[in-house]
PDB file of N, CA, C and O in Angstrom:
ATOM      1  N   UNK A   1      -8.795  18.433   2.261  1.00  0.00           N
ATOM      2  CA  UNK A   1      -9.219  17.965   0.946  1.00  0.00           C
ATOM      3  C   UNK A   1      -8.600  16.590   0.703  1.00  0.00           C
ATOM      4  O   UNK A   1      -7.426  16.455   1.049  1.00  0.00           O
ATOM      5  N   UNK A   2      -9.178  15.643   0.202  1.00  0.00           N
ATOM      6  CA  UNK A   2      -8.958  14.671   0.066  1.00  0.00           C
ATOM      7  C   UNK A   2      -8.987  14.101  -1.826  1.00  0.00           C
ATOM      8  O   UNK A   2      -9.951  14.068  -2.591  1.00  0.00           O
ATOM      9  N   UNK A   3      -7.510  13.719  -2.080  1.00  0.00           N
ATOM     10  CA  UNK A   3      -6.920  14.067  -3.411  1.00  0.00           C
ATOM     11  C   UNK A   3      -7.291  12.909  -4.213  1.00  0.00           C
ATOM     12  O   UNK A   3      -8.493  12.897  -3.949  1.00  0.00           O
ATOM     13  N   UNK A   4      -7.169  12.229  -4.761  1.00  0.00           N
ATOM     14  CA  UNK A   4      -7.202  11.116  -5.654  1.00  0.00           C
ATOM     15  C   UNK A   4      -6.077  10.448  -6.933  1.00  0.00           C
ATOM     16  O   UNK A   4      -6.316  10.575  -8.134  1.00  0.00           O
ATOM     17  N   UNK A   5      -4.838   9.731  -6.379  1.00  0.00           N
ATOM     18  CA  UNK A   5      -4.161  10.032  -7.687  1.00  0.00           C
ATOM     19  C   UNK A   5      -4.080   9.246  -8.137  1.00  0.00           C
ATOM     20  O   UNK A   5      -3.217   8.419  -7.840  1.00  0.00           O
ATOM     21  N   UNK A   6      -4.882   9.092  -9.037  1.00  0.00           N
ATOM     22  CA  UNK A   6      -5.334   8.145 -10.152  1.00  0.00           C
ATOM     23  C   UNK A   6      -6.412   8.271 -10.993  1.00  0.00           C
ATOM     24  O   UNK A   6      -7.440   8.657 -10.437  1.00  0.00           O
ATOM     25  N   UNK A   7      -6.505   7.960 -12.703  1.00  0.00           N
ATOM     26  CA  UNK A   7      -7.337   8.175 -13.265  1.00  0.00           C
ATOM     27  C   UNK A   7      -8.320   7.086 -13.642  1.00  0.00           C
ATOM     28  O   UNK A   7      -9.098   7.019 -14.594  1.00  0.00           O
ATOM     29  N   UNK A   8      -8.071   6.224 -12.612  1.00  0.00           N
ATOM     30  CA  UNK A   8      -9.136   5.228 -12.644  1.00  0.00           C
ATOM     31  C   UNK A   8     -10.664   5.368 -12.733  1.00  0.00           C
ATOM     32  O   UNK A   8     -11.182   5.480 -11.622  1.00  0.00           O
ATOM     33  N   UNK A   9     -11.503   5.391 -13.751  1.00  0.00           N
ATOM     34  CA  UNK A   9     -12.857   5.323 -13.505  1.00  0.00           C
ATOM     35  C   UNK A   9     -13.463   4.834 -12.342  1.00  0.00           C
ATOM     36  O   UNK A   9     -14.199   5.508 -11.622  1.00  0.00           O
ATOM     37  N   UNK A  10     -13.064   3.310 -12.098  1.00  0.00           N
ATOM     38  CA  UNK A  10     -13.544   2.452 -11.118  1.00  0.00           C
ATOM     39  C   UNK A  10     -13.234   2.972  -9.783  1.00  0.00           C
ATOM     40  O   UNK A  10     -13.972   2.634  -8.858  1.00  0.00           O
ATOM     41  N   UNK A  11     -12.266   3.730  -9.564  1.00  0.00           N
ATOM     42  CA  UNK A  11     -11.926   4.117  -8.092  1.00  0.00           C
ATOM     43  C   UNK A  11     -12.534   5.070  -7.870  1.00  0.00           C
ATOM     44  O   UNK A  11     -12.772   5.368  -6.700  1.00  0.00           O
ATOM     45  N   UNK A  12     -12.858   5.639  -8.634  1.00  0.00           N
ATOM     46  CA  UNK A  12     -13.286   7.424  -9.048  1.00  0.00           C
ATOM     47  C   UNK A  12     -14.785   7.262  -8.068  1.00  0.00           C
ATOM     48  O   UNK A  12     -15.128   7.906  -7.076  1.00  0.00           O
ATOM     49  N   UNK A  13     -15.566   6.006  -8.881  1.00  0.00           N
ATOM     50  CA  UNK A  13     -16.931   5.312  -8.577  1.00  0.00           C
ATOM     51  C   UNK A  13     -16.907   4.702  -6.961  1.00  0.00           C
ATOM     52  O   UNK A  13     -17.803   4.797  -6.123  1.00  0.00           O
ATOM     53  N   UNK A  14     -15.594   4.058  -6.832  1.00  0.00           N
ATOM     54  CA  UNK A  14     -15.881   4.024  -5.527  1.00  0.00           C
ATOM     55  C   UNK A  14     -15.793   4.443  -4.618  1.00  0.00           C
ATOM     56  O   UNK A  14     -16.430   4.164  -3.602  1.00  0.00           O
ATOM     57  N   UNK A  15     -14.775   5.414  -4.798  1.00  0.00           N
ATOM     58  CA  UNK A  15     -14.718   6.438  -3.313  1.00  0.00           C
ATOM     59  C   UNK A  15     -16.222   7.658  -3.617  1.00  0.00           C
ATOM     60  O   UNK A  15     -16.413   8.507  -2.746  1.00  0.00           O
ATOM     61  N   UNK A  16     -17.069   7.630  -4.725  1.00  0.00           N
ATOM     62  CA  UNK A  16     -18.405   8.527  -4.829  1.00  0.00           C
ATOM     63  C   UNK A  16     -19.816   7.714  -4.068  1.00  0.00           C
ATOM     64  O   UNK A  16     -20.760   8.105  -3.381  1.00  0.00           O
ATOM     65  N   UNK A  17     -19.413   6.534  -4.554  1.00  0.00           N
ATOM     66  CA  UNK A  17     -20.409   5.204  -3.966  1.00  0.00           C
ATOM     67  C   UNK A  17     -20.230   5.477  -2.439  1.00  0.00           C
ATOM     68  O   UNK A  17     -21.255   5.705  -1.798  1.00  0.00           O
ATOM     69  N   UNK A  18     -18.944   5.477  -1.749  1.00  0.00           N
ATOM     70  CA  UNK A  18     -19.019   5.473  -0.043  1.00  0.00           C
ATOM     71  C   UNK A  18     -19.225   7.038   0.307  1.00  0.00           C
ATOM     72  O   UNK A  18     -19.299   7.513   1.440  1.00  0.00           O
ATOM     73  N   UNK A  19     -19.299   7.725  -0.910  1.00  0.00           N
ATOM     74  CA  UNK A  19     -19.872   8.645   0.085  1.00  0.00           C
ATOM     75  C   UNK A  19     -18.470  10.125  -0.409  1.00  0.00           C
ATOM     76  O   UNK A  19     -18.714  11.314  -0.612  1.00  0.00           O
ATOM     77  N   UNK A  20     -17.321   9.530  -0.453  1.00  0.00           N
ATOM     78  CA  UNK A  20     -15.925  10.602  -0.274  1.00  0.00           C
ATOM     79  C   UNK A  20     -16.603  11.860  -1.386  1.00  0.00           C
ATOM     80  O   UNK A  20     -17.276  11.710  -2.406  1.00  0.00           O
ATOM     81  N   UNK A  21     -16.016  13.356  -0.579  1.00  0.00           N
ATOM     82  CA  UNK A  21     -15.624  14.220  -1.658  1.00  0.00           C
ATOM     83  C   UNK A  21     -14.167  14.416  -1.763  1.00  0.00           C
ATOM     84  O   UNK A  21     -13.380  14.702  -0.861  1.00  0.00           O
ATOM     85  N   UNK A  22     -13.976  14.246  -2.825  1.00  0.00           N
ATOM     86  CA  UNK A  22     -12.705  14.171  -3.672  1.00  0.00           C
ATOM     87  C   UNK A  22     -11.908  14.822  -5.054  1.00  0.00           C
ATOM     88  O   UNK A  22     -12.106  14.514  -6.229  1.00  0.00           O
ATOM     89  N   UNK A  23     -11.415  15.333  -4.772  1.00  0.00           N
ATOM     90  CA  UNK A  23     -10.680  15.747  -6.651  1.00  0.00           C
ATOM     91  C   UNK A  23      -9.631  14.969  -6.744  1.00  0.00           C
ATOM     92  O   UNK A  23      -8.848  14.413  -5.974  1.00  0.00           O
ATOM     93  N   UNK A  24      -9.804  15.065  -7.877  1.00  0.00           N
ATOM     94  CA  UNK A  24      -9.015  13.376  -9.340  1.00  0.00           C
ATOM     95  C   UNK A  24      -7.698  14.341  -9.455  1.00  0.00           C
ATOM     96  O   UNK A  24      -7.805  15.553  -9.644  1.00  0.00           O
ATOM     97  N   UNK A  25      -6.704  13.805  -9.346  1.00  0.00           N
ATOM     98  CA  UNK A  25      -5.270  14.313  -9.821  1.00  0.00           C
ATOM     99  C   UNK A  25      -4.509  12.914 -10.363  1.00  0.00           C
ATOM    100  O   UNK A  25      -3.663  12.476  -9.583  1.00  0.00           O
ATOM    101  N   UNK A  26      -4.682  12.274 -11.427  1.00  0.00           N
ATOM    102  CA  UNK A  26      -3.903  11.406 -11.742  1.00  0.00           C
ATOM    103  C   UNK A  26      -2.269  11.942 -11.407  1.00  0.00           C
ATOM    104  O   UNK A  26      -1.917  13.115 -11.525  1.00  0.00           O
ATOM    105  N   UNK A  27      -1.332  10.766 -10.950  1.00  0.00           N
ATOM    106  CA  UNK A  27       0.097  11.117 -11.349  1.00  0.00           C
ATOM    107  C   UNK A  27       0.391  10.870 -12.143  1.00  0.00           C
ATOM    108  O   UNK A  27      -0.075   9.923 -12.777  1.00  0.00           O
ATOM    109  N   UNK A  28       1.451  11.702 -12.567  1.00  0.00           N
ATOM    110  CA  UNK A  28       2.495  11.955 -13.372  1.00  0.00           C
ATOM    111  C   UNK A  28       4.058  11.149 -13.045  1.00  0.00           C
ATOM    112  O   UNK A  28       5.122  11.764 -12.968  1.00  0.00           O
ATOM    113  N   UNK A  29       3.935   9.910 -12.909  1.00  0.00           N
ATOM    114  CA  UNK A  29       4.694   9.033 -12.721  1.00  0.00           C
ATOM    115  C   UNK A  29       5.284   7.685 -14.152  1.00  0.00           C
ATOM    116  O   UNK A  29       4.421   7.080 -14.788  1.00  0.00           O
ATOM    117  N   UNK A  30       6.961   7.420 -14.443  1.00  0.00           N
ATOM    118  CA  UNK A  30       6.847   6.599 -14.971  1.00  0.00           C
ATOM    119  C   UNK A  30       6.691   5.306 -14.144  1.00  0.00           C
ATOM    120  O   UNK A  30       7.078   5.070 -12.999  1.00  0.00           O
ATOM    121  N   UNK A  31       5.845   4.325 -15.258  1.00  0.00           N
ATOM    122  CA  UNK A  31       5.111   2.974 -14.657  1.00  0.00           C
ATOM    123  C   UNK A  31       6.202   2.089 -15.601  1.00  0.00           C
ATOM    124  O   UNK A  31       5.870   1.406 -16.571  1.00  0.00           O
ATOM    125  N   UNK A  32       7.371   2.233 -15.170  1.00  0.00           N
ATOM    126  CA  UNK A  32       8.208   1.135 -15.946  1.00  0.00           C
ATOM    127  C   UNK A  32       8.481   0.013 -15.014  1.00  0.00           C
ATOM    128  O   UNK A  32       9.029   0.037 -13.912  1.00  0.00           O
ATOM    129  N   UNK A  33       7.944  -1.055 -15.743  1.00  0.00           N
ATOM    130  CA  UNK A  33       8.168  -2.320 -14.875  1.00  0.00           C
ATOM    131  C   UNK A  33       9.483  -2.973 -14.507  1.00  0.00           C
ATOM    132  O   UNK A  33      10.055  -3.913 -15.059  1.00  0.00           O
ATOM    133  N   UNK A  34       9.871  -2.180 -13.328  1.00  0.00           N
ATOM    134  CA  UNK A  34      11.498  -2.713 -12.940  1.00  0.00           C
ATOM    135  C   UNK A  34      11.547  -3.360 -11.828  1.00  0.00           C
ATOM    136  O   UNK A  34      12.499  -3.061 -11.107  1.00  0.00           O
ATOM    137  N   UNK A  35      10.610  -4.401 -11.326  1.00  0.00           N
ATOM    138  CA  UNK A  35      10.602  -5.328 -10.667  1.00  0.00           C
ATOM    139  C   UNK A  35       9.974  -6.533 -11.009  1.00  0.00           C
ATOM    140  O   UNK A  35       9.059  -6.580 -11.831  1.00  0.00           O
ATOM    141  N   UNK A  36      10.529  -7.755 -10.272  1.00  0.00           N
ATOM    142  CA  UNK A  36       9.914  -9.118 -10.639  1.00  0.00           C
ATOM    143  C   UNK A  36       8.668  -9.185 -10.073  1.00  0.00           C
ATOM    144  O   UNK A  36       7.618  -9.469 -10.649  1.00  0.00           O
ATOM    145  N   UNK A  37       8.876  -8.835  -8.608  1.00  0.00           N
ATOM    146  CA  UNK A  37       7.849  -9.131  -7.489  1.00  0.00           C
ATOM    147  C   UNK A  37       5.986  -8.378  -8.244  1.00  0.00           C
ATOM    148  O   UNK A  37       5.594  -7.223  -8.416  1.00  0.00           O
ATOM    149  N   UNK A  38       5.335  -9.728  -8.486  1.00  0.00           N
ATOM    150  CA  UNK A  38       4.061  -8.607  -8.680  1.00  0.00           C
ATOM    151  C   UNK A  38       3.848  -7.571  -7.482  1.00  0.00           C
ATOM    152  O   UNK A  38       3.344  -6.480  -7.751  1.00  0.00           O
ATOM    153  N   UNK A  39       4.192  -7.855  -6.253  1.00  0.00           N
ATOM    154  CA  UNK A  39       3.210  -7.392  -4.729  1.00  0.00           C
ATOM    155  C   UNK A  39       4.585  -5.926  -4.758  1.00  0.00           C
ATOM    156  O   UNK A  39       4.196  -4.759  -4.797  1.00  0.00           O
ATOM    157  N   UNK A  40       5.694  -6.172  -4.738  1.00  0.00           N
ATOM    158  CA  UNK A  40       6.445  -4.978  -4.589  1.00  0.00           C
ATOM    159  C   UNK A  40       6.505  -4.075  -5.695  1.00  0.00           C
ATOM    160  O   UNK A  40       6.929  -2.920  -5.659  1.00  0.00           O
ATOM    161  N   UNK A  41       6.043  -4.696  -6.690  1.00  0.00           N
ATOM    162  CA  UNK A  41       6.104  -3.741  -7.918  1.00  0.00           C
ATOM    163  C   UNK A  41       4.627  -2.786  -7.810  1.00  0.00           C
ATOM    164  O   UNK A  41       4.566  -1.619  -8.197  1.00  0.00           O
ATOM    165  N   UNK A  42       3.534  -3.511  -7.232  1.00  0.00           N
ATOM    166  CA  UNK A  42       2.260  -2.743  -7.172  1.00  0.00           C
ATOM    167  C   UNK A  42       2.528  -1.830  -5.954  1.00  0.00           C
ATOM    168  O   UNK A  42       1.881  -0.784  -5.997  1.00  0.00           O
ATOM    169  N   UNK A  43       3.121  -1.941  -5.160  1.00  0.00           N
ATOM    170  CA  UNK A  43       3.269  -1.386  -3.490  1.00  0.00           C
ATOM    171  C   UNK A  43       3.866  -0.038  -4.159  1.00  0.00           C
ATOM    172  O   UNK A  43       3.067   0.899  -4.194  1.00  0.00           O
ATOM    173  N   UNK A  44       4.934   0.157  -4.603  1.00  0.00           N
ATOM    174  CA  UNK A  44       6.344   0.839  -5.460  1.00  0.00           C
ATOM    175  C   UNK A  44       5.205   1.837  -6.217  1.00  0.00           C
ATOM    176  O   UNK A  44       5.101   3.050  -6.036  1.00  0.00           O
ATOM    177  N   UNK A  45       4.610   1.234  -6.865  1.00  0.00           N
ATOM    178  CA  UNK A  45       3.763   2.076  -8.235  1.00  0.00           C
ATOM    179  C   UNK A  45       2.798   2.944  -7.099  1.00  0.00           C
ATOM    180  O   UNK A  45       2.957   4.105  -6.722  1.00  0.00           O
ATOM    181  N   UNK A  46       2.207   2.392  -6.873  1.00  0.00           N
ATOM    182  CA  UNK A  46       0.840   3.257  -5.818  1.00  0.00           C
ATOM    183  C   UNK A  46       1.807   4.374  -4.980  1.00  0.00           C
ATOM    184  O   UNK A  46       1.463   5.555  -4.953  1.00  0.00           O
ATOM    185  N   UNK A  47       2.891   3.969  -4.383  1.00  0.00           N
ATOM    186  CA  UNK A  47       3.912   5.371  -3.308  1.00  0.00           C
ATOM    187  C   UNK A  47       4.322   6.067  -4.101  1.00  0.00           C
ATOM    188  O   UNK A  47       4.465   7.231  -3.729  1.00  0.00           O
ATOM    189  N   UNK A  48       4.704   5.743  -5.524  1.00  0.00           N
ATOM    190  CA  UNK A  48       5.284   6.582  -6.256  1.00  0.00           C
ATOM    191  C   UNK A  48       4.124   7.890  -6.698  1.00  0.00           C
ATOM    192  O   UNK A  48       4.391   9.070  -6.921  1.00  0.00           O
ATOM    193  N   UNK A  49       2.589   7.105  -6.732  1.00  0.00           N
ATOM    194  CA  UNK A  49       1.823   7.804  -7.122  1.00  0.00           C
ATOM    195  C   UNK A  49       1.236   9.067  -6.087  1.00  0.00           C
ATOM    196  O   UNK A  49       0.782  10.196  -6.271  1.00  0.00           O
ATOM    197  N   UNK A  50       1.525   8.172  -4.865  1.00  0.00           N
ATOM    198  CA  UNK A  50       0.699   9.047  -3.805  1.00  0.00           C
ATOM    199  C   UNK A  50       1.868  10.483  -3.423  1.00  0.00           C
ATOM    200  O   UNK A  50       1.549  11.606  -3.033  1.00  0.00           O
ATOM    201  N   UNK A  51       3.402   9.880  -3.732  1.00  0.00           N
ATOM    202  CA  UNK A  51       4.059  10.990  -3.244  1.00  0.00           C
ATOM    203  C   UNK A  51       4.614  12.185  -4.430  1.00  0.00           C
ATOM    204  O   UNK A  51       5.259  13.198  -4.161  1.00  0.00           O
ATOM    205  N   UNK A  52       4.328  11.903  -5.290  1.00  0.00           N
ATOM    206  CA  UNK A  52       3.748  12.904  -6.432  1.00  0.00           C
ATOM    207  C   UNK A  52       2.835  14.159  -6.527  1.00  0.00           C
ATOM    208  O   UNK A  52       2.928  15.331  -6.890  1.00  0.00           O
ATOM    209  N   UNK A  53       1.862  13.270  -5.991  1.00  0.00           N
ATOM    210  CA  UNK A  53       0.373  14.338  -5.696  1.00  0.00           C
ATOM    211  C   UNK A  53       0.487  14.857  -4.441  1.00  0.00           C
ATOM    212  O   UNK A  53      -0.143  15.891  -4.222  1.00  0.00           O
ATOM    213  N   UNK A  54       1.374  14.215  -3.253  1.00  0.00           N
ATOM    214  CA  UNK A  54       1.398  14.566  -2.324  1.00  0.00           C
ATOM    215  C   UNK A  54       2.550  16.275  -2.214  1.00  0.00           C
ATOM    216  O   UNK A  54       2.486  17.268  -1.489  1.00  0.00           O
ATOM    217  N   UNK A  55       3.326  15.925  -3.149  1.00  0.00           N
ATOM    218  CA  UNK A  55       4.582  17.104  -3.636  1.00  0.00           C
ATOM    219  C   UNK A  55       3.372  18.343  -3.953  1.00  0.00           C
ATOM    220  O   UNK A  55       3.450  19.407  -3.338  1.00  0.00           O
ATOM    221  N   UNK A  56       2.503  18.158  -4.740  1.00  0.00           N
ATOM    222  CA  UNK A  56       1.634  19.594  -5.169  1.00  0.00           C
ATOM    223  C   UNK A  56       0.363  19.863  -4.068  1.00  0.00           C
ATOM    224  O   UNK A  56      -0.299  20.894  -4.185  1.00  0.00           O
ATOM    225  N   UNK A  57       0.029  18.786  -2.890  1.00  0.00           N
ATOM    226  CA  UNK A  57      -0.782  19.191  -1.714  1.00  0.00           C
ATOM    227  C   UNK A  57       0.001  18.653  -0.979  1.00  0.00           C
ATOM    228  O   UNK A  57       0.027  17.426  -0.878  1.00  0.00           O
ATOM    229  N   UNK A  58       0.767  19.404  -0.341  1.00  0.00           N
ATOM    230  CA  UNK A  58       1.257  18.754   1.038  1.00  0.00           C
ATOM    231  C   UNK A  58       0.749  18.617   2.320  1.00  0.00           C
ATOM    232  O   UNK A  58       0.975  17.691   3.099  1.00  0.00           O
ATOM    233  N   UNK A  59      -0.109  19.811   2.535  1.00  0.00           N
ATOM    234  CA  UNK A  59      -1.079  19.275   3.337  1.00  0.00           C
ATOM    235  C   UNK A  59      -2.515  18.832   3.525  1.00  0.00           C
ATOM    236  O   UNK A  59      -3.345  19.071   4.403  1.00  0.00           O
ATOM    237  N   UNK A  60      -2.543  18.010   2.269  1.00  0.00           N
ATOM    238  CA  UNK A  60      -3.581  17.543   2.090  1.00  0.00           C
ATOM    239  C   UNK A  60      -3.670  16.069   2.125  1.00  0.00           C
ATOM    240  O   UNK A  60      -2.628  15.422   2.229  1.00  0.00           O
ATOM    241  N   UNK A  61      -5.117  15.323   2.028  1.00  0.00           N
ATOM    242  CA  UNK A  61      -4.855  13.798   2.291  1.00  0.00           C
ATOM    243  C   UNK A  61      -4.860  13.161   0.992  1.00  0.00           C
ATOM    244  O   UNK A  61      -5.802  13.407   0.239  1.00  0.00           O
ATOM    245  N   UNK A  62      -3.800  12.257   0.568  1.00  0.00           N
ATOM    246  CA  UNK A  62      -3.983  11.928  -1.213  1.00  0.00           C
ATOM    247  C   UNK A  62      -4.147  10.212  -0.591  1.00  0.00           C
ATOM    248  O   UNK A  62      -3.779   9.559   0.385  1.00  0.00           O
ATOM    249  N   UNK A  63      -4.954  10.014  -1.872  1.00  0.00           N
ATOM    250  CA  UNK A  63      -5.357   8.141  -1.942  1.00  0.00           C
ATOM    251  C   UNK A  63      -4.562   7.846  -3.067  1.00  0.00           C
ATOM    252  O   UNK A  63      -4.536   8.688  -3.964  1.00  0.00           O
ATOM    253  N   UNK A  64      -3.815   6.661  -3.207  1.00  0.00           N
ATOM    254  CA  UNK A  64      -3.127   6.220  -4.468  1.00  0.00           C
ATOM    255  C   UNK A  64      -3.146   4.732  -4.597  1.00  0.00           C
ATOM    256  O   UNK A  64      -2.615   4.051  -3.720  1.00  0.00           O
ATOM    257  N   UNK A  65      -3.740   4.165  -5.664  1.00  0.00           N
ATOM    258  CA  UNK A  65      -3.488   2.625  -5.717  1.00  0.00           C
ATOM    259  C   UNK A  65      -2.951   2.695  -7.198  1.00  0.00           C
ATOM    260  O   UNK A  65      -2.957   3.584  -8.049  1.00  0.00           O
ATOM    261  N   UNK A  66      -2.536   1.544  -7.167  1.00  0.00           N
ATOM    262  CA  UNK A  66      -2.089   0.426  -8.431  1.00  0.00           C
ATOM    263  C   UNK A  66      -2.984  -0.840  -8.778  1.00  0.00           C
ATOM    264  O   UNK A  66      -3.869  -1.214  -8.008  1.00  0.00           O
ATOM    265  N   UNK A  67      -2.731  -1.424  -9.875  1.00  0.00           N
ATOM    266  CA  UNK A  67      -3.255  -2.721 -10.300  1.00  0.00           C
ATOM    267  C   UNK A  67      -2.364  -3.729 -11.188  1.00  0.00           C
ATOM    268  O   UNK A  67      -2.139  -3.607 -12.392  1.00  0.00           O
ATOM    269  N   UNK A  68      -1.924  -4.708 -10.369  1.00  0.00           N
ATOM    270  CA  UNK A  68      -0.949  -5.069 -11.490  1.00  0.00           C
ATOM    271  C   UNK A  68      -1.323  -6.790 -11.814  1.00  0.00           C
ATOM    272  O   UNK A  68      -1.540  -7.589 -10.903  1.00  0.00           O
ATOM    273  N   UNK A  69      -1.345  -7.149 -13.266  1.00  0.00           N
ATOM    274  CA  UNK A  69      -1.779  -8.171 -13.037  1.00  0.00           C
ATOM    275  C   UNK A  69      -0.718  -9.305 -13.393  1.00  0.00           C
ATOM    276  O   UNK A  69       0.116  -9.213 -14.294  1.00  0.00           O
ATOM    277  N   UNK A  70      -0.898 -10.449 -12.489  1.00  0.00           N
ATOM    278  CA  UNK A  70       0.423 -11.613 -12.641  1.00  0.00           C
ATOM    279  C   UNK A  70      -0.289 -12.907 -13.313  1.00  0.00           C
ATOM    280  O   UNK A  70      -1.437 -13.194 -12.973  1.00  0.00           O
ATOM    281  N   UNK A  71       0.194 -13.445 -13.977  1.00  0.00           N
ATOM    282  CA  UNK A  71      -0.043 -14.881 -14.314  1.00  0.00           C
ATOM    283  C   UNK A  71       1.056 -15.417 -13.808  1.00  0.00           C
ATOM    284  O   UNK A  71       2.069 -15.157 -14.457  1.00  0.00           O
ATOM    285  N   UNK A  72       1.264 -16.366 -12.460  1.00  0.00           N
ATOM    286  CA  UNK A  72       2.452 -17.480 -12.370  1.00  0.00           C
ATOM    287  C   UNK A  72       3.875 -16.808 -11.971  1.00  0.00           C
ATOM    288  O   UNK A  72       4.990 -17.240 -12.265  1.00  0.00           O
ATOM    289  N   UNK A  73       3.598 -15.796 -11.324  1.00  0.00           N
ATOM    290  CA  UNK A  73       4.563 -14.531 -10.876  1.00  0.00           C
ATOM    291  C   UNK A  73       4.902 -13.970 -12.121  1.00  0.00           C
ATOM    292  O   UNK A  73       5.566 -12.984 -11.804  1.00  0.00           O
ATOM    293  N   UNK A  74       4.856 -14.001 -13.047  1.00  0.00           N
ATOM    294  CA  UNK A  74       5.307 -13.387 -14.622  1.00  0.00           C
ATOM    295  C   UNK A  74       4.289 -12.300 -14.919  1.00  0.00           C
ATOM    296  O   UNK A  74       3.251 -12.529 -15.540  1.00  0.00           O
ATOM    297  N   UNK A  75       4.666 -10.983 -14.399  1.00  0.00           N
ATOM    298  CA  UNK A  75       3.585  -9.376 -14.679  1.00  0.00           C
ATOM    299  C   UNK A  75       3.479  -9.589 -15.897  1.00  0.00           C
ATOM    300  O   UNK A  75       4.336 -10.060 -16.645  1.00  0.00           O
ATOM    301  N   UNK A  76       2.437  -9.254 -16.143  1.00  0.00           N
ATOM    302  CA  UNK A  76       1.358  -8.984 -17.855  1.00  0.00           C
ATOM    303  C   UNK A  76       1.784  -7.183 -17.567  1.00  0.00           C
ATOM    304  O   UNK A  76       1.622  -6.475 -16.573  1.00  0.00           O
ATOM    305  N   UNK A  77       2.365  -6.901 -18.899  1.00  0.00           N
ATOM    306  CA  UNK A  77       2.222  -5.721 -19.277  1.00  0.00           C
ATOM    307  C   UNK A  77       0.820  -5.179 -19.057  1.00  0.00           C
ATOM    308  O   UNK A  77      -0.054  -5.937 -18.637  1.00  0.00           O
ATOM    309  N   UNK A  78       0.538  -3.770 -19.346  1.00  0.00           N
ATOM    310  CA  UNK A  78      -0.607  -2.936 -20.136  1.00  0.00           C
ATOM    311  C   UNK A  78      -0.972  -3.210 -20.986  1.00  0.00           C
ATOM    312  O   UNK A  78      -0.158  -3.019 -21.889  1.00  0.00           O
ATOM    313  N   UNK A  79      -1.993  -3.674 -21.348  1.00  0.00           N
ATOM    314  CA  UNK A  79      -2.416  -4.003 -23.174  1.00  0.00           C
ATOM    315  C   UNK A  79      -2.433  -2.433 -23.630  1.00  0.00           C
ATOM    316  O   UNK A  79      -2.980  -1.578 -22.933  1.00  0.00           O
ATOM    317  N   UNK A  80      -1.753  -2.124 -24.920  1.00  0.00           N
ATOM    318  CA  UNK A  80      -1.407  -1.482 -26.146  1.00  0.00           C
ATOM    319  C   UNK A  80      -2.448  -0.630 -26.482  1.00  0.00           C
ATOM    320  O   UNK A  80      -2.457   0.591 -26.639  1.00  0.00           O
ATOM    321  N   UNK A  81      -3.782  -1.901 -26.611  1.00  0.00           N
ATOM    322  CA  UNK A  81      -5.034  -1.832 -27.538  1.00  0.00           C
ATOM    323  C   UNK A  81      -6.219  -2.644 -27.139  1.00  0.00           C
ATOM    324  O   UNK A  81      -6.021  -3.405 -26.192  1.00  0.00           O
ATOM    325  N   UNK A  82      -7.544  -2.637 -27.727  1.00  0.00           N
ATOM    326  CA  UNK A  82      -8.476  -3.455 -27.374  1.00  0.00           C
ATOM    327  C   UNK A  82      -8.250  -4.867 -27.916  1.00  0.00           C
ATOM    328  O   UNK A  82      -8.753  -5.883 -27.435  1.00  0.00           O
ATOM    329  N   UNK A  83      -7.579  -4.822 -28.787  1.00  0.00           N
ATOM    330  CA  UNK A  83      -6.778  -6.022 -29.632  1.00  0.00           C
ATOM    331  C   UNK A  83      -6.223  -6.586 -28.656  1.00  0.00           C
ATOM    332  O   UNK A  83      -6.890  -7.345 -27.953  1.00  0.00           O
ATOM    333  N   UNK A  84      -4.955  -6.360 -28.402  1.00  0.00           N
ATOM    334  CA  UNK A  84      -4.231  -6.816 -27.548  1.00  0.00           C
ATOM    335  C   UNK A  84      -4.754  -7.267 -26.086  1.00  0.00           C
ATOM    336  O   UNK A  84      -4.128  -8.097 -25.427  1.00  0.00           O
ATOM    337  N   UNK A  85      -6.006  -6.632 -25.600  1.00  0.00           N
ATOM    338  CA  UNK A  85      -6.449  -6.673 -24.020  1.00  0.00           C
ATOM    339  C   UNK A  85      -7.303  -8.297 -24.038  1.00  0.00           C
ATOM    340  O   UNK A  85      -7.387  -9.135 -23.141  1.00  0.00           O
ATOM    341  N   UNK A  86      -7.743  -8.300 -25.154  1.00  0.00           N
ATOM    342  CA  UNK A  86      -8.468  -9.742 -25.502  1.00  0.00           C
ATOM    343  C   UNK A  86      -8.339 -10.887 -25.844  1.00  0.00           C
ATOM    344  O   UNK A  86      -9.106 -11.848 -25.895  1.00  0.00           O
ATOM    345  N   UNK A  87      -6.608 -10.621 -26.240  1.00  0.00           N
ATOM    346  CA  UNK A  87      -5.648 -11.566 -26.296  1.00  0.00           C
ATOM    347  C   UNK A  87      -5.066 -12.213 -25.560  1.00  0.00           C
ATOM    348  O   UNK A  87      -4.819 -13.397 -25.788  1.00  0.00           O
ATOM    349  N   UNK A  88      -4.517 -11.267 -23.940  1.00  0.00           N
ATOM    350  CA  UNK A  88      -4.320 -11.692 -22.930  1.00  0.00           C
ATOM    351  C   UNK A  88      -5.294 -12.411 -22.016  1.00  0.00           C
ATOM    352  O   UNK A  88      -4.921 -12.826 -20.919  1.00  0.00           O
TER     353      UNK A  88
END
C-alpha cells in the first residue's frame, strides 16, 4: 500500500493524475520553523512527515513532501488567513 502523508489537495491530484492508488494520512508533525536554510528546513519537514506515517505502516511505502516558500533566503511563514496570503 502506498501511503500519502500529506493533506495536500494538489499532491492528492497528482499522484491520481499518474495513475497511483493511494490513502491520504496527513502527519501529525510540529512545522515549527527552526531553521534558516529554506532547502534544509523543507528536506527536515517532508522526513519528519514521512517517518511519522511510516511509525503507523511500517511496512508499507509512504510519500511525504513539503513546500516552503523563501524570498532572498528569508522563509515566509504560513499565511494565517486569505487576508494575509494576498498580502504576501
Amino acid at each position: 500500500m502506498l501511503y500519502l502523508a500529506s493533506a495536500s489537495p494538489r499532491r492528492r491530484d497528482l499522484l491520481k493524475l499518474a495513475g497511483f492508488r493511494f490513502t491520504v494520512e496527513p502527519a501529525e508533525i510540529d512545522e515549527v520553523i527552526s531553521q534558516d536554510d529554506p532547502a534544509c528546513l523543507v528536506q527536515n519537514l517532508a522526513l519528519k512527515k514521512a517517518r511519522a506515517v511510516a511509525k503507523l505502516h511500517p511496512d508499507d511505502v509512504v510519500l511525504a513532501a513539503d513546500t516552503v516558500v523563501a524570498l532572498d533566503n528569508h522563509i515566509l511563514g504560513k499565511p494565517q488567513d486569505k487576508e494575509q496570503d494576498t498580502k504576501k
